[in-house]
Each structure stands twice: as C-alpha cells, then as structure tokens.
CHARMM internal coordinates of N, CA and C (Angstrom, degrees):
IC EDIT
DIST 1 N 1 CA 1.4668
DIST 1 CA 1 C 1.5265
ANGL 1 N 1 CA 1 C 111.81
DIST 1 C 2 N 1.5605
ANGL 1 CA 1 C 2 N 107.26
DIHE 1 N 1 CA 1 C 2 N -10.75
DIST 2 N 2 CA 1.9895
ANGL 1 C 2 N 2 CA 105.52
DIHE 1 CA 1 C 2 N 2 CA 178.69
DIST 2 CA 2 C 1.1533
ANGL 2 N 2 CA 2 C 80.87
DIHE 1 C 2 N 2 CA 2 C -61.01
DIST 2 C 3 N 1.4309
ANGL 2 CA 2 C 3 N 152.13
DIHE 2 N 2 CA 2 C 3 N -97.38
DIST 3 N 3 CA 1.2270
ANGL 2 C 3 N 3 CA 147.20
DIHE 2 CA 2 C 3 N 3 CA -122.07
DIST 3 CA 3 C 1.5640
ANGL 3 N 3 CA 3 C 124.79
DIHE 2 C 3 N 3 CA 3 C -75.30
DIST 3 C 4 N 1.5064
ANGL 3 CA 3 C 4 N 110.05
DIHE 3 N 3 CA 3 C 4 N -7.63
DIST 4 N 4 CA 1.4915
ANGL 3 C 4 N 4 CA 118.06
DIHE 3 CA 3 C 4 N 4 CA 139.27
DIST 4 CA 4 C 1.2917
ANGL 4 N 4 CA 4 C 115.43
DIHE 3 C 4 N 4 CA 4 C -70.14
DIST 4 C 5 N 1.5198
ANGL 4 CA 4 C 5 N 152.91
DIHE 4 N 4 CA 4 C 5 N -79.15
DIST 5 N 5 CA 1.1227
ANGL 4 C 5 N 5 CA 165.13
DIHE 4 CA 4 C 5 N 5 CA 168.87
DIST 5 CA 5 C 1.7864
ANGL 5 N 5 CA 5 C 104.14
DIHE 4 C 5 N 5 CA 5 C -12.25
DIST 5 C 6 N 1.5575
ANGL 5 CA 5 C 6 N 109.68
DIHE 5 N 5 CA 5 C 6 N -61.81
DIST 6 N 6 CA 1.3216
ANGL 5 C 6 N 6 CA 114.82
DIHE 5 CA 5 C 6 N 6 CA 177.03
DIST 6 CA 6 C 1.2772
ANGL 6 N 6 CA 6 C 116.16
DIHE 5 C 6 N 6 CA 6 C -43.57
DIST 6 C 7 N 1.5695
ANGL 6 CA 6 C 7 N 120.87
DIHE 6 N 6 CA 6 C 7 N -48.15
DIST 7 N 7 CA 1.0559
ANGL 6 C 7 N 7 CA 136.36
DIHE 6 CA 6 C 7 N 7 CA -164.39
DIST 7 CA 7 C 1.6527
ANGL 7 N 7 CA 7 C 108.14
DIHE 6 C 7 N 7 CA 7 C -73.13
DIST 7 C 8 N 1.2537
ANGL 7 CA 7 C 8 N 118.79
DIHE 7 N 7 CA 7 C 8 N -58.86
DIST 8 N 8 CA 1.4634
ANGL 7 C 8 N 8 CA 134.50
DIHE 7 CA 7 C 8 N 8 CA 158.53
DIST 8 CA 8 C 1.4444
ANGL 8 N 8 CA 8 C 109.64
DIHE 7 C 8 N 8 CA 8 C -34.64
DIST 8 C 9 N 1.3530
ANGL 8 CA 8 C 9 N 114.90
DIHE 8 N 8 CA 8 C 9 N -48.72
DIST 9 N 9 CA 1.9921
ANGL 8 C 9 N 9 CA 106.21
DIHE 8 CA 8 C 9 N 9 CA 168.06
DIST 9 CA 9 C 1.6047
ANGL 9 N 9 CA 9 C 119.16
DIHE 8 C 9 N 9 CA 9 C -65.55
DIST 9 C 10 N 1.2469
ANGL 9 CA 9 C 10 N 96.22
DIHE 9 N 9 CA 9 C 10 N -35.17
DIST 10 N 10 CA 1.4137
ANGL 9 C 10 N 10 CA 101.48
DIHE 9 CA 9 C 10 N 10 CA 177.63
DIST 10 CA 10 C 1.2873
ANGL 10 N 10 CA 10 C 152.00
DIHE 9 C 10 N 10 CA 10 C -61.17
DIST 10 C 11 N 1.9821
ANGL 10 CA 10 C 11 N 89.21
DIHE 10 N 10 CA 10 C 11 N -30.12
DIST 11 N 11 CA 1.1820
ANGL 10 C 11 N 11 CA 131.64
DIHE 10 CA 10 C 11 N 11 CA -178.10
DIST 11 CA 11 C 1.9534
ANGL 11 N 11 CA 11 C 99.14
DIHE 10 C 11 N 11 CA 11 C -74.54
DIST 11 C 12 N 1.6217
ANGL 11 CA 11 C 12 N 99.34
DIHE 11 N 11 CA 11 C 12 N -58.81
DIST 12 N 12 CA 1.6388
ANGL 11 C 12 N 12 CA 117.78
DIHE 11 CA 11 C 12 N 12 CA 177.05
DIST 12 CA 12 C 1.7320
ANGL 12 N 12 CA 12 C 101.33
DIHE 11 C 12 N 12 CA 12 C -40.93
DIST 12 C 13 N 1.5755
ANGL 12 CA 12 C 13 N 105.91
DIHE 12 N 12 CA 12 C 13 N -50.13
DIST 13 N 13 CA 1.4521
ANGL 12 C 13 N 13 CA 95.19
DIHE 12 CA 12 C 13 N 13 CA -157.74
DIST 13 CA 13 C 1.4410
ANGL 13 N 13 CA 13 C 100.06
DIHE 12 C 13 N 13 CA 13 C -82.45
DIST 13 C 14 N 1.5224
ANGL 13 CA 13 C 14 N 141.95
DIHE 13 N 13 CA 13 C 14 N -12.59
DIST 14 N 14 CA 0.8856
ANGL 13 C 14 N 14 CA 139.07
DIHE 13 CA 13 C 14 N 14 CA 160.23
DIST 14 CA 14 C 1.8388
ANGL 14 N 14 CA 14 C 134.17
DIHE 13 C 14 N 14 CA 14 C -56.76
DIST 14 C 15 N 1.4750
ANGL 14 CA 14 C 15 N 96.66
DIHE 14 N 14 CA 14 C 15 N -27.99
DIST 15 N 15 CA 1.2498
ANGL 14 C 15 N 15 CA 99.36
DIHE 14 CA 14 C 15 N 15 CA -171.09
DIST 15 CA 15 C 1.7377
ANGL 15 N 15 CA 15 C 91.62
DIHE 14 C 15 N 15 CA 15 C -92.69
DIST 15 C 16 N 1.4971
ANGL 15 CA 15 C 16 N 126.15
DIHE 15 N 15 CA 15 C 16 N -29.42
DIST 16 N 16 CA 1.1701
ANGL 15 C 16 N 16 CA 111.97
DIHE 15 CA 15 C 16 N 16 CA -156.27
DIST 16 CA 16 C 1.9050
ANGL 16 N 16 CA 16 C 102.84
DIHE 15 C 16 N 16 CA 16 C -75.01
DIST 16 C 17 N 1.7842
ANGL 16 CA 16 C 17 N 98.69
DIHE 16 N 16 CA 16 C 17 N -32.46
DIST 17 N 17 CA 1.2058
ANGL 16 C 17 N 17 CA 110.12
DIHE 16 CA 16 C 17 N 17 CA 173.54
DIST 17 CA 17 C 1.9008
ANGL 17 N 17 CA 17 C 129.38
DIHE 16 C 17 N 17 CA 17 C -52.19
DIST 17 C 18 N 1.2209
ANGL 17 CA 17 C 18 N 97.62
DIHE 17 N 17 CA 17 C 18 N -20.36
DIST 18 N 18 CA 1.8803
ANGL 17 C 18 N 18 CA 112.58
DIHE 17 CA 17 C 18 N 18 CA -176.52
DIST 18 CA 18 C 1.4837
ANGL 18 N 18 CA 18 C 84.01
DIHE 17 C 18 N 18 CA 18 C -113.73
DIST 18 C 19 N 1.0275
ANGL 18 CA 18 C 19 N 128.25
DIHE 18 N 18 CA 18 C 19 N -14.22
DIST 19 N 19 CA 1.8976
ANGL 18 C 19 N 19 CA 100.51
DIHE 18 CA 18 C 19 N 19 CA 168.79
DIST 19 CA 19 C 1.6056
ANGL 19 N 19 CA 19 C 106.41
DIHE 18 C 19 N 19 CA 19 C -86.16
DIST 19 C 20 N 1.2060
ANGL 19 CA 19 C 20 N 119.93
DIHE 19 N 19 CA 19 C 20 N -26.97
DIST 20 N 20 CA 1.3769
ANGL 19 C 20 N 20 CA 112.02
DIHE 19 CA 19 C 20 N 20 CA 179.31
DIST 20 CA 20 C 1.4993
ANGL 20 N 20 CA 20 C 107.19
DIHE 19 C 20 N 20 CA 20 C -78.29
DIST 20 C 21 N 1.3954
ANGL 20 CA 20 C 21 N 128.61
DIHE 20 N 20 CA 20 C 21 N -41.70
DIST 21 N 21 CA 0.9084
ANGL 20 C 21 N 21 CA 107.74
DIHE 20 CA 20 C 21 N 21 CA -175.39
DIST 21 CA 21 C 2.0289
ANGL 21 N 21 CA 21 C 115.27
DIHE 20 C 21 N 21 CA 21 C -81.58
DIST 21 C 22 N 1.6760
ANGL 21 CA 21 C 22 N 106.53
DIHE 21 N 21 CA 21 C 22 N -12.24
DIST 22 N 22 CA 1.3810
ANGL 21 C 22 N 22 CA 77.43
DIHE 21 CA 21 C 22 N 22 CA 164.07
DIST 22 CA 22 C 1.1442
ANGL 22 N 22 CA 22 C 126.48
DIHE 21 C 22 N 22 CA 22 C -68.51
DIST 22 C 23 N 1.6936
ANGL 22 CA 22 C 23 N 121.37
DIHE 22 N 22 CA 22 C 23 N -21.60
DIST 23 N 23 CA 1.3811
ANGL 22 C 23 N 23 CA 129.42
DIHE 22 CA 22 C 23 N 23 CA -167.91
DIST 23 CA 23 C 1.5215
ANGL 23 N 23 CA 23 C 93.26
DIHE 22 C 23 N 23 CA 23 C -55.28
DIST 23 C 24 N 1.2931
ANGL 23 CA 23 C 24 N 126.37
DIHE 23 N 23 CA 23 C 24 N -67.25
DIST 24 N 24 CA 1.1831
ANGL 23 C 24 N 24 CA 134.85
DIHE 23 CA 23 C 24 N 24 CA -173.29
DIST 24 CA 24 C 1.9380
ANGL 24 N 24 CA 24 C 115.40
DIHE 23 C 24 N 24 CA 24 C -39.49
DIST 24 C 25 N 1.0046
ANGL 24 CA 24 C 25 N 103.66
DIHE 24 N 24 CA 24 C 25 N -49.26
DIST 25 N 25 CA 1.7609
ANGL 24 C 25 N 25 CA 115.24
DIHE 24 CA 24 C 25 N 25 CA 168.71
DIST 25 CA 25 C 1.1358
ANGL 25 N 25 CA 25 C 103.76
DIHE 24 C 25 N 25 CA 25 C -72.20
DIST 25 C 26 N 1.2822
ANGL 25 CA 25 C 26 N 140.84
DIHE 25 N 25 CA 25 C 26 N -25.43
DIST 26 N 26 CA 1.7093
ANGL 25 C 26 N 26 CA 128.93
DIHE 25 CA 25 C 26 N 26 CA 165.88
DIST 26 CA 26 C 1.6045
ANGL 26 N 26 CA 26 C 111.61
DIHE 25 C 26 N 26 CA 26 C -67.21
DIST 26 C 27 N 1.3585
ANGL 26 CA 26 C 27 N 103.39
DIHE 26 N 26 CA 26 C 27 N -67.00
DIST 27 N 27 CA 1.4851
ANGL 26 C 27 N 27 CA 115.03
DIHE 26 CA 26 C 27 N 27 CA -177.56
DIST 27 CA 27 C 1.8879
ANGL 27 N 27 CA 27 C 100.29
DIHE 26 C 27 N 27 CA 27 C -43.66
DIST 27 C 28 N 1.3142
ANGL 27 CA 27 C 28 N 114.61
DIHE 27 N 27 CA 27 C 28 N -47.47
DIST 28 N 28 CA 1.6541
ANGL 27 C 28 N 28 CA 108.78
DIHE 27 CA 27 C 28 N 28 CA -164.75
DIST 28 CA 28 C 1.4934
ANGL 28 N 28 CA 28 C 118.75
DIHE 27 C 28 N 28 CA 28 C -68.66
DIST 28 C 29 N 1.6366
ANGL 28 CA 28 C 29 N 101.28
DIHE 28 N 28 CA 28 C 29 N -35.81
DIST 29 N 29 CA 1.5210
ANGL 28 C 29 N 29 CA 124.39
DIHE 28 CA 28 C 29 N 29 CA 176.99
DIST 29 CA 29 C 1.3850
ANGL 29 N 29 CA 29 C 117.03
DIHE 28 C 29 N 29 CA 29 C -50.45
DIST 29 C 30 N 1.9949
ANGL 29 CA 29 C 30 N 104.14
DIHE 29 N 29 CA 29 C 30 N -54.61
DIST 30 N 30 CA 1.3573
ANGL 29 C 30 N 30 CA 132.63
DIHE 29 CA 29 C 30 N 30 CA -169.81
DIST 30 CA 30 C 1.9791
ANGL 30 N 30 CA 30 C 102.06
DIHE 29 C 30 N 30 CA 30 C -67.30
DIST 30 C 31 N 0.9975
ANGL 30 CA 30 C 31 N 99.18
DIHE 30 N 30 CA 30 C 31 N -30.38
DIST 31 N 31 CA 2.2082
ANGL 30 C 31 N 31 CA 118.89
DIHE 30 CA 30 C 31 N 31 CA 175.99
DIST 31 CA 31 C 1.3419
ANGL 31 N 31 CA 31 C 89.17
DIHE 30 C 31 N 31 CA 31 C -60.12
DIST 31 C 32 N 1.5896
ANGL 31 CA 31 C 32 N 123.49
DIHE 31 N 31 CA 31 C 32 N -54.40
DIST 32 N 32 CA 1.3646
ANGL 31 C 32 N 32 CA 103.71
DIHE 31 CA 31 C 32 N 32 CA -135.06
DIST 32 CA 32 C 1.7464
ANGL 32 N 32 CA 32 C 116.46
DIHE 31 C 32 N 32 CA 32 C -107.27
DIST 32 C 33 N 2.1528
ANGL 32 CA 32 C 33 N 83.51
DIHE 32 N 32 CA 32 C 33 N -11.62
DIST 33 N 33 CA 1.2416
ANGL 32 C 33 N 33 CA 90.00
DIHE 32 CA 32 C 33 N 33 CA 152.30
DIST 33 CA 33 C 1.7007
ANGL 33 N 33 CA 33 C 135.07
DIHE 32 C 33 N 33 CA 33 C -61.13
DIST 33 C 34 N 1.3049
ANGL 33 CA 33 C 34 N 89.91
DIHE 33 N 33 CA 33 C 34 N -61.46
DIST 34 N 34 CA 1.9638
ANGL 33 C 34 N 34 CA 114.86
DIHE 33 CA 33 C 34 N 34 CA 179.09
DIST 34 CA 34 C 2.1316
ANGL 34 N 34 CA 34 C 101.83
DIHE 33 C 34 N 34 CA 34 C -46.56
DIST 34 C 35 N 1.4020
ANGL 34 CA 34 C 35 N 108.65
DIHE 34 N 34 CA 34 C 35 N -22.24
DIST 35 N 35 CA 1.7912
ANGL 34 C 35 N 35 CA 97.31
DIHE 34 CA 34 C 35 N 35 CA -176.35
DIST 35 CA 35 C 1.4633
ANGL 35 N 35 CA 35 C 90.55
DIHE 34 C 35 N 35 CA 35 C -96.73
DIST 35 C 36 N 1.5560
ANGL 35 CA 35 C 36 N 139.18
DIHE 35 N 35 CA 35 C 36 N -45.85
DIST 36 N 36 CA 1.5157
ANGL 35 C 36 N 36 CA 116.24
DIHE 35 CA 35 C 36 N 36 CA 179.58
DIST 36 CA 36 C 1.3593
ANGL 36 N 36 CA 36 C 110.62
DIHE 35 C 36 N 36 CA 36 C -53.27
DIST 36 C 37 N 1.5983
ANGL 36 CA 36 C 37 N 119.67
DIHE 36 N 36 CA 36 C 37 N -41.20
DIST 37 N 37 CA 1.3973
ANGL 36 C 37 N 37 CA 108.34
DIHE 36 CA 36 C 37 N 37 CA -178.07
DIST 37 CA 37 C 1.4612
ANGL 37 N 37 CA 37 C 120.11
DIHE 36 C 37 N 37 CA 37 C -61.13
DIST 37 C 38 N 1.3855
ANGL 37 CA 37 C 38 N 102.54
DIHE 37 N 37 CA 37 C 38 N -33.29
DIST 38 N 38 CA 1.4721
ANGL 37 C 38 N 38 CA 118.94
DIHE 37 CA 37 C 38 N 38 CA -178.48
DIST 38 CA 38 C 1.8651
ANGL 38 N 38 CA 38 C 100.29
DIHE 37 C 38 N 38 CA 38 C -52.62
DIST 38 C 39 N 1.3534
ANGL 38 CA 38 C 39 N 119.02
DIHE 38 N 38 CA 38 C 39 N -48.89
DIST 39 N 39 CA 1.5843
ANGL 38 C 39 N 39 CA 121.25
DIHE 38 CA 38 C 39 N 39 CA -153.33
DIST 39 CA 39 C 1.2559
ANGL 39 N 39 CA 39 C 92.88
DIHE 38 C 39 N 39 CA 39 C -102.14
DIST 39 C 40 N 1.4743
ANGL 39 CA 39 C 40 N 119.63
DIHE 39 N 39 CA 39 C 40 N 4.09
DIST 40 N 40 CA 1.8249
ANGL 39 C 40 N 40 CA 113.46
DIHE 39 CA 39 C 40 N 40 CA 170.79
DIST 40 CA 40 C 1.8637
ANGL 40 N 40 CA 40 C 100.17
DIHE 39 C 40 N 40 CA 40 C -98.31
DIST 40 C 41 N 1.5487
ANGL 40 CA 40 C 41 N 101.56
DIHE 40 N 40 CA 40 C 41 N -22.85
DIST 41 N 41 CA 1.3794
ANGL 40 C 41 N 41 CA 93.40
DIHE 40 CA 40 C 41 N 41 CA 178.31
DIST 41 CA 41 C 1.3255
ANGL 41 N 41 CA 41 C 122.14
DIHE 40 C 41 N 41 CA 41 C -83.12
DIST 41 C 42 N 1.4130
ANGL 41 CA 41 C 42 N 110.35
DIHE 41 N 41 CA 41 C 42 N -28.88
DIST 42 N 42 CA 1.5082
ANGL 41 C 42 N 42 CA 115.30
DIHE 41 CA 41 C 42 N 42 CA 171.75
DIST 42 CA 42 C 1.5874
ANGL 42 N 42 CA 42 C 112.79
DIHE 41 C 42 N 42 CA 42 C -79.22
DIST 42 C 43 N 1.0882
ANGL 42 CA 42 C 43 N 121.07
DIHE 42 N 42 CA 42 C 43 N -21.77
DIST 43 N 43 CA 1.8369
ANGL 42 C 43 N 43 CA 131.79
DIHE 42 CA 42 C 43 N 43 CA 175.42
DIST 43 CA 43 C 1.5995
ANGL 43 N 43 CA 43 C 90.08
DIHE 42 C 43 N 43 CA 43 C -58.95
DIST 43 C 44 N 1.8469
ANGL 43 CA 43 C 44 N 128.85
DIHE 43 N 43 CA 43 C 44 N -67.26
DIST 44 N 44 CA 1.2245
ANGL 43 C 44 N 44 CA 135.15
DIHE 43 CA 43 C 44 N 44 CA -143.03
DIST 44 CA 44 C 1.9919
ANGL 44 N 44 CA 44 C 89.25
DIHE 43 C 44 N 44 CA 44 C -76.47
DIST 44 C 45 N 1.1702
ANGL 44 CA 44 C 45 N 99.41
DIHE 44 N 44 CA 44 C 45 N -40.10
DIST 45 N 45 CA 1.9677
ANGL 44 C 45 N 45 CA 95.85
DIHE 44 CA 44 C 45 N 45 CA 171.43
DIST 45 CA 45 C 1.3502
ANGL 45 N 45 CA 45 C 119.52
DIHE 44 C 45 N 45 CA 45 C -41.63
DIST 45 C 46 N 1.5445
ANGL 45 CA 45 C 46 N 117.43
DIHE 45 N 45 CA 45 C 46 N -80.09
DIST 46 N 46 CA 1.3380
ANGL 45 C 46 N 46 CA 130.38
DIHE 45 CA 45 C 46 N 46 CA 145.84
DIST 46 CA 46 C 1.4364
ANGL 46 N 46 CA 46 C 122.74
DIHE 45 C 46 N 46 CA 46 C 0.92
DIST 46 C 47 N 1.5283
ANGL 46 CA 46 C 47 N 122.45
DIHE 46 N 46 CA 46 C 47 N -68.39
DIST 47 N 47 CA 1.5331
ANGL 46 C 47 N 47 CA 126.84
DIHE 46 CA 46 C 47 N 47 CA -155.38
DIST 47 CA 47 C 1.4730
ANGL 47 N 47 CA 47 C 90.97
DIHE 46 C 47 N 47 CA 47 C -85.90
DIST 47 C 48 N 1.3026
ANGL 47 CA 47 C 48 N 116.66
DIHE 47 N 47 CA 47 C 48 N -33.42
DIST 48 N 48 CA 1.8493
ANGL 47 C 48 N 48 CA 117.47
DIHE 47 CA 47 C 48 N 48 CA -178.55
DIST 48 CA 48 C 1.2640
ANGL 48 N 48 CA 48 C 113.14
DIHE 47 C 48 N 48 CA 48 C -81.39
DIST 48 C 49 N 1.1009
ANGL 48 CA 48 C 49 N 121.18
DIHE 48 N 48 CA 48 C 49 N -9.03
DIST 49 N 49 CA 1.9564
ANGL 48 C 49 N 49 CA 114.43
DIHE 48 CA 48 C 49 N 49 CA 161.34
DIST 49 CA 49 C 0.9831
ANGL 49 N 49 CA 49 C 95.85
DIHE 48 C 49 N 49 CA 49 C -84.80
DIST 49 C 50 N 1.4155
ANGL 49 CA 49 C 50 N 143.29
DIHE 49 N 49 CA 49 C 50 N -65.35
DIST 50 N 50 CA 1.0664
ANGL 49 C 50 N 50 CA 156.54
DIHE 49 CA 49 C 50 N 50 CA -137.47
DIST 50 CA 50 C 1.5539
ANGL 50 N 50 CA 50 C 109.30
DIHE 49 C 50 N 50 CA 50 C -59.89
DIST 50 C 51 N 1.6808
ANGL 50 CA 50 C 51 N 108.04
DIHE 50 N 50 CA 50 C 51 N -38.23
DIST 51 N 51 CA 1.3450
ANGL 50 C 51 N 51 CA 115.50
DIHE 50 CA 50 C 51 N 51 CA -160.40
DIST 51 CA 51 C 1.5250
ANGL 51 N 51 CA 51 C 120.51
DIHE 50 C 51 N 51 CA 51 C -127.37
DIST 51 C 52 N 1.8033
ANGL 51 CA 51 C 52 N 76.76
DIHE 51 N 51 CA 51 C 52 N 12.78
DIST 52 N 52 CA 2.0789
ANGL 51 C 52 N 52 CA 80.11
DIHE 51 CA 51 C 52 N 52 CA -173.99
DIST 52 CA 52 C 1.5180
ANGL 52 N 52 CA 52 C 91.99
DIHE 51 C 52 N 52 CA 52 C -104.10
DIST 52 C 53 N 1.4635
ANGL 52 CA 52 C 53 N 150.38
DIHE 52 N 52 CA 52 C 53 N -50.42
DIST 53 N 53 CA 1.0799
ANGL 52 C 53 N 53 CA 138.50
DIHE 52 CA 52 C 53 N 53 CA 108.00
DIST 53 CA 53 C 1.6136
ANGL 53 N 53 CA 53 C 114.41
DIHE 52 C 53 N 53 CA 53 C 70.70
DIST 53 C 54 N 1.5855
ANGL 53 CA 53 C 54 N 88.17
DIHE 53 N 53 CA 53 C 54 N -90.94
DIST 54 N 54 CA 1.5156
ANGL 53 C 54 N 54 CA 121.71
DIHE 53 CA 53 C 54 N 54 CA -156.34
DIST 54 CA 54 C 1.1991
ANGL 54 N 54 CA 54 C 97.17
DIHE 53 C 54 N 54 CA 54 C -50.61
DIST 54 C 55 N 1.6115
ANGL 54 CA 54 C 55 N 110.92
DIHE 54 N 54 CA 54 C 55 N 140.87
DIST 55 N 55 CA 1.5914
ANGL 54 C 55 N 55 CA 105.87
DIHE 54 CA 54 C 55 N 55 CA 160.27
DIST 55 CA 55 C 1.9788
ANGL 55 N 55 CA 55 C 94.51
DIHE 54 C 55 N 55 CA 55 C -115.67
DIST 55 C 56 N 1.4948
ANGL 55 CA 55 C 56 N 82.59
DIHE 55 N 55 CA 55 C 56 N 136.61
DIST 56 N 56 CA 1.3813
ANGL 55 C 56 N 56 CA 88.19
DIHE 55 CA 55 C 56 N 56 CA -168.79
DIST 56 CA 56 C 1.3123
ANGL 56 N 56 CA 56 C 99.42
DIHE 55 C 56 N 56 CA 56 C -120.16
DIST 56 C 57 N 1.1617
ANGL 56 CA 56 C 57 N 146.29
DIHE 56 N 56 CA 56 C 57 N 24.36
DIST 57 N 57 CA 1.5491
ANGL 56 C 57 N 57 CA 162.10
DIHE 56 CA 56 C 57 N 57 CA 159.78
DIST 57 CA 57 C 1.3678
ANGL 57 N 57 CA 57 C 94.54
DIHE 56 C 57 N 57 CA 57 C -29.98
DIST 57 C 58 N 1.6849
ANGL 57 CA 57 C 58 N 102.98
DIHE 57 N 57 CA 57 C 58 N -79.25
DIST 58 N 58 CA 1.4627
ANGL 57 C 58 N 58 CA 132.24
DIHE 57 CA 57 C 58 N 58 CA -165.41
DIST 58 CA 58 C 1.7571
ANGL 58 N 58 CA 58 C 109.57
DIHE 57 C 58 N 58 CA 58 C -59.40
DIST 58 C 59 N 0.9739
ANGL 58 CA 58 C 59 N 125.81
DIHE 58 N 58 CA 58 C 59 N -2.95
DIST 59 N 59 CA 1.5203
ANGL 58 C 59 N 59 CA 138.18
DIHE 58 CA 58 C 59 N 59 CA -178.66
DIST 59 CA 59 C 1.3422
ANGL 59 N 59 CA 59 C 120.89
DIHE 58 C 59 N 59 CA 59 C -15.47
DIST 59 C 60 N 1.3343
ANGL 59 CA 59 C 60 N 154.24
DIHE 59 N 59 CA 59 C 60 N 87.87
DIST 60 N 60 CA 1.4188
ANGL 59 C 60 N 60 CA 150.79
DIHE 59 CA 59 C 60 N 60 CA 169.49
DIST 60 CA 60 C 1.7370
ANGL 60 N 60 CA 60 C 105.39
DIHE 59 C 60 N 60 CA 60 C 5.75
DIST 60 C 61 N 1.7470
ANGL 60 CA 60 C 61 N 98.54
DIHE 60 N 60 CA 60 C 61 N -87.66
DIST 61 N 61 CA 1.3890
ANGL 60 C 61 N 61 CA 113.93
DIHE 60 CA 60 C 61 N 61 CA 164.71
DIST 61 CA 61 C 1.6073
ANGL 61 N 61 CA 61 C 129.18
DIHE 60 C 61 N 61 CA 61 C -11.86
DIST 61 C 62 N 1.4601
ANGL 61 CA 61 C 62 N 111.37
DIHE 61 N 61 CA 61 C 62 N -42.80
DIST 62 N 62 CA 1.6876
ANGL 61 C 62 N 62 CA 103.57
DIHE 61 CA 61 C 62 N 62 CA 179.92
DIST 62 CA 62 C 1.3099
ANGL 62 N 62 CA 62 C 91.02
DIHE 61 C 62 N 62 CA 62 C -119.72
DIST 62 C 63 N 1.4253
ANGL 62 CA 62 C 63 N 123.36
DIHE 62 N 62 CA 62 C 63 N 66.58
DIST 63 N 63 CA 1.7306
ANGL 62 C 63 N 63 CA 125.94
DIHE 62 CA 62 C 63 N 63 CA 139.72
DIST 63 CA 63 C 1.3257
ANGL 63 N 63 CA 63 C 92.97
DIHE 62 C 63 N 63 CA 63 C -81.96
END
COOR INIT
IC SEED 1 N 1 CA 1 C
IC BUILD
C-alpha cells in the first residue's frame, strides 16, 4: 500500500502545485490585461483632445 499512498501524495502535491501556479498565470494575465486596457484608455484620451479641438473647416484637401 506505500506505493498507493506515495502516489496519493503525489497526486495532492501535484494538483496543489498547478493550482498555484495557475493562480500565478491568472493574477499575471489579469496585470497585463488591466495595463493594455489602461494604455488603450489613455491612447483613446489623447486622440480625443487632440482631435475634437481641430477645426477642420479650413482643411488643405478642400482647396
């Protein structure tokens, strides 16, 4: 029965070992989502001052 038992720890330390590290790939994933969103939200800030602004009446294009 050691070599059931062994196996049964092994199994335990295996699963506890891929839950930590998914925790770890969630938490890093969930980081790296929230900063692209972060630099898509400050990008969409940026381009909307930038371009609401504009008077484009006078435009090169419609001489």
């Amino acid at each position: 029965m050691a070599g059931v038992n062994a196996l049964q720890a092994w199994a335990v330390h295996a699963w506890i070992y891929g839950l930590a590290w998914s925790a770890i790939a969630v938490l890093y994933f969930g980081a790296t989502l929230q900063a692209i969103a972060s630099l898509y939200q400050q990008f969409k800030a940026e381009t909307s001052t930038n371009f609401s602004g504009a008077d484009l009446s006078h435009a090169h294009w419609q001489d």
